[in-house]
N, C-alpha and C positions, 0 to 999 in steps of 0.2 A: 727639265731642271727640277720641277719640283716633284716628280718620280724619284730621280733621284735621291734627292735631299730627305723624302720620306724613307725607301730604304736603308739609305745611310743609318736615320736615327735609329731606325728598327734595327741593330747592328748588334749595340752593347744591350739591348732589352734580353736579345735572341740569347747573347752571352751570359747572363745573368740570371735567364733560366736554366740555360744550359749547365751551369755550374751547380746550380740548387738540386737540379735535377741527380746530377753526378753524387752529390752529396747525403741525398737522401737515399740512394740507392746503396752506397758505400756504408751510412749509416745501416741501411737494411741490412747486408752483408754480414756487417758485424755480429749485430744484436739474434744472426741465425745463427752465426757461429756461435756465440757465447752460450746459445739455448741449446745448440748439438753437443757443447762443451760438458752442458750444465745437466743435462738427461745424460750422457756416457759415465759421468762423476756419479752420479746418482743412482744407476745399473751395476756400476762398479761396485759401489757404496752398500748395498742391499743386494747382489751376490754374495760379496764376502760377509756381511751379516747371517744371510741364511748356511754358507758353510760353516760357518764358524762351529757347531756343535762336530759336524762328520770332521774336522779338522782336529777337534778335542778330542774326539773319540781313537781318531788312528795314536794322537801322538801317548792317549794314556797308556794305552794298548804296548807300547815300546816301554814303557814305566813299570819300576818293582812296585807292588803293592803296597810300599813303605811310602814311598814317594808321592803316593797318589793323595794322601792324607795331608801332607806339610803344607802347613798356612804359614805365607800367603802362596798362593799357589803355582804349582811349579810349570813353564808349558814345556819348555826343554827336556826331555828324558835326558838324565844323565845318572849311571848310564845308560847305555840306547840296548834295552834287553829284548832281542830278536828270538830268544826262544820262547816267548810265553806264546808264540804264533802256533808252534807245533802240542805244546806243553796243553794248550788251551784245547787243542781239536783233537788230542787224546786223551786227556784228562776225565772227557763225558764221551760216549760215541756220538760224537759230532755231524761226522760224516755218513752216516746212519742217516740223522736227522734230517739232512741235505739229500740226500737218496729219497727218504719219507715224504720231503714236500715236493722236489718232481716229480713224483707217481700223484701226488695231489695238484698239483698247477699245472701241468700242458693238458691233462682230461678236462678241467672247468674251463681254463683257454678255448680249447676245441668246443668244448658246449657255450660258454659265450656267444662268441664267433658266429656259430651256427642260427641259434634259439635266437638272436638279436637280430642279426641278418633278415630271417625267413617273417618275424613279428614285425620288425621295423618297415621291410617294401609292403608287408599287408598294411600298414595303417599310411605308408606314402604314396602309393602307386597303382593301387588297385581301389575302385568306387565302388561301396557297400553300404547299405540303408547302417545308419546311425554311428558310421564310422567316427566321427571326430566326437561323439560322447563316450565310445568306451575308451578315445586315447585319452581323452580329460579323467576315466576313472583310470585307466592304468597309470597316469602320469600320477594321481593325485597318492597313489599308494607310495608315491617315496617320502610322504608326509611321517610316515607309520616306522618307530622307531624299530630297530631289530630286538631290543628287549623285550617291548611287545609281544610277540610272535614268539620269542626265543621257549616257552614251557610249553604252548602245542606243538610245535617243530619237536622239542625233545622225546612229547609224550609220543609223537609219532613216528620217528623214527625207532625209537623202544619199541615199541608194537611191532612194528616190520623188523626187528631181529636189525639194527643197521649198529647199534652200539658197539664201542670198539673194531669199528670198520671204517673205510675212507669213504666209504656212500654218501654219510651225511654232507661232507666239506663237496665230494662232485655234481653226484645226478641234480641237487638245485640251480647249478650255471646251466642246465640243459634247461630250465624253462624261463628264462628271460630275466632281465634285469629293465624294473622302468628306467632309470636313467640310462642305459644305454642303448632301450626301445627308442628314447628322444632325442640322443644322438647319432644314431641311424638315420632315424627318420629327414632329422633336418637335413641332412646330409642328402639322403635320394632324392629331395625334393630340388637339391639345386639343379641333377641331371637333365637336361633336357626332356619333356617328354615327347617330342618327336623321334626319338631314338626308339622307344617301345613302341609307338604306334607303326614306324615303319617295320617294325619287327615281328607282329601281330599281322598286319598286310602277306608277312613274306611266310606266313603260315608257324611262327615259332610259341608254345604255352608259354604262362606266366612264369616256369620251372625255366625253363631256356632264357628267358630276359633275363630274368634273376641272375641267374648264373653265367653267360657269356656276355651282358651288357654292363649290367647294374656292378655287379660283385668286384669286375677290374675297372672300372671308373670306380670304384669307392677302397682302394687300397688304403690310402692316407688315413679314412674313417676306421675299416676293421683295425687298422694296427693302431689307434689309438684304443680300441675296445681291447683288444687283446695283451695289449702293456697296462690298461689299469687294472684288467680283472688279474694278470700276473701280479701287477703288485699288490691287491687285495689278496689275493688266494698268498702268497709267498709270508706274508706278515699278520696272515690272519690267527691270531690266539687265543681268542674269545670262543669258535668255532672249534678247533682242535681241545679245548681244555672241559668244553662240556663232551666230546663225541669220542674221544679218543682216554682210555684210560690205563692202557697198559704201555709202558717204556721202550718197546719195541718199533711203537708205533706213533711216537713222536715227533712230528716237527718242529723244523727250526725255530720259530717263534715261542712253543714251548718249552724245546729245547735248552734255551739261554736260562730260562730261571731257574735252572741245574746248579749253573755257577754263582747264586744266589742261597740256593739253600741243598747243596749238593755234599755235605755234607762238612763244608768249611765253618769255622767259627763266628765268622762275616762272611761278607760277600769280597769275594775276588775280580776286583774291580778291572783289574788289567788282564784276566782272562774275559771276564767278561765285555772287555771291548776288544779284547784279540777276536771274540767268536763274532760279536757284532759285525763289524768292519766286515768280517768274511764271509757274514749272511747277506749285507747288503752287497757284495761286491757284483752278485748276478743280474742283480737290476739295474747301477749304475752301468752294467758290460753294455745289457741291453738297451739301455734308453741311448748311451752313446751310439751304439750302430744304427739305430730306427730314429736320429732326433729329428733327423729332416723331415722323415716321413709322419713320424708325430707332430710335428710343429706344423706343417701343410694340414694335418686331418683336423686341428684344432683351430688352423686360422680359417681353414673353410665352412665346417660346420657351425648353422646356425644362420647362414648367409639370406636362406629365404623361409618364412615362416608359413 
């Protein structure tokens, strides 16, 4: 009986946790929802923030140059003038200038790639007397501004005959870039090293690791190397505007400040985001086809120090 009697009262105790329990969990639920709610609003919120400029840009680009002027500002083209697209890319030889920067962007890609790869496994993967002091000097040279450097670069490319040639803007992605020495490197370093050591056993050089182990375990990695130094080399004007001096030899980046001072009274604002919009459109194609694969090489790099 008094078994019982104790059970019994443990009854509604049992129930009264049981429901606090229930409650505090339900409260949990909530208050994750409204944080999943509350970070999506906020991603939202600060995407369309950061488009808002490329969104001004296409729609000034439909706008007559009359229009671009009217305060308060207008975002509507009306009307929706679809010829300044063509008007814009004959206007200057446009498409020239688009030819001129892929003879300059897939060669420093290609040397990127390369130079970064072969310096990056040599400071990950390979043990050499004072190895982690020259990656701390090479690391430390991204300290050192490109202006810097930019009047012995010039005197020395003039010496070597390279002026008015694309030399200057490629052969330097053939010897390494520090920052993407350090994103390599972090990257090889998450590879197992039991992969190379069995590979080393089964008689293979450190050229065969590199290349049949290392190189396709690090896809995600090179293709983030190879989509920033496109978009450096594709937007680079600082570079083109000292090395390049004849209109032949123009890229895109210099290109645009054609319809700036191209011979108009002003600048022609709606050519000049008609030409915009269509420089950027090769980067936006390609970061859309490779996001996955740049978004993996960017969340794994870094992982082990």
């Amino acid at each position: 009986m008094t078994t019982h009697k104790i059970a019994t009262d443990t009854i509604p105790v049992l129930a009264a946790r049981g429901t606090t329990r229930r409650r505090w969990l339900n409260s949990a639920r909530l208050w994750a929802g409204c944080g999943w709610v509350a970070r999506h609003v906020l991603a939202v919120a600060l995407g369309m923030l950061f488009a808002l400029p490329l969104v001004w840009a296409l729609l000034t680009s439909l706008k007559t140059n009359a229009q671009v002027y009217v305060v308060p500002p207008k975002w509507i083209p009306d009307p929706v003038v679809w010829s300044n697209y063509p008007e814009a890319l004959t206007r200057v030889p446009f498409l020239r200038y688009m030819f001129n920067t892929v003879k300059v962007t897939i060669p420093s890609v290609i040397g990127a790639v390369l130079s970064n790869t072969i310096v990056a496994y040599g400071f990950a993967r390979i043990r050499w007397r004072h190895r982690n002091i020259f990656f701390i000097v090479c690391i430390s040279t991204m300290m050192i501004p490109y202006q810097v450097i930019m009047v012995p670069l010039f005197i020395t490319f003039k010496k070597l005959g390279w002026l008015n040639t694309y030399l200057p803007l490629i052969v330097p992605a053939f010897f390494a870039s520090p920052y993407f020495i350090f994103l390599l490197r972090q990257f090889f370093m998450t590879i197992p090293a039991e992969l190379s050591d069995a590979a080393r056993v089964d008689g293979c050089s450190e050229w065969m690791i590199l290349t049949r182990i290392i190189v396709p375990l690090s896809v995600p990695a090179l293709a983030v190397v190879a989509l920033f130094e496109f978009m450096g080399t594709w937007g680079d004007y600082l570079g083109a505007l000292l090395y390049l001096g004849r209109e032949e030899l123009y890229t895109v980046a210099i290109g645009l400040s054609r319809y700036q001072a191209g011979g108009w009274s002003q600048a022609n604002w709606s050519y000049l985001m008609a030409a915009s919009v269509t420089s950027i459109a090769p980067i936006l194609l390609l970061f859309f086809v490779a996001q996955r694969t740049f978004i993996e090489g960017i969340t794994l790099t870094g992982l082990k120090g």
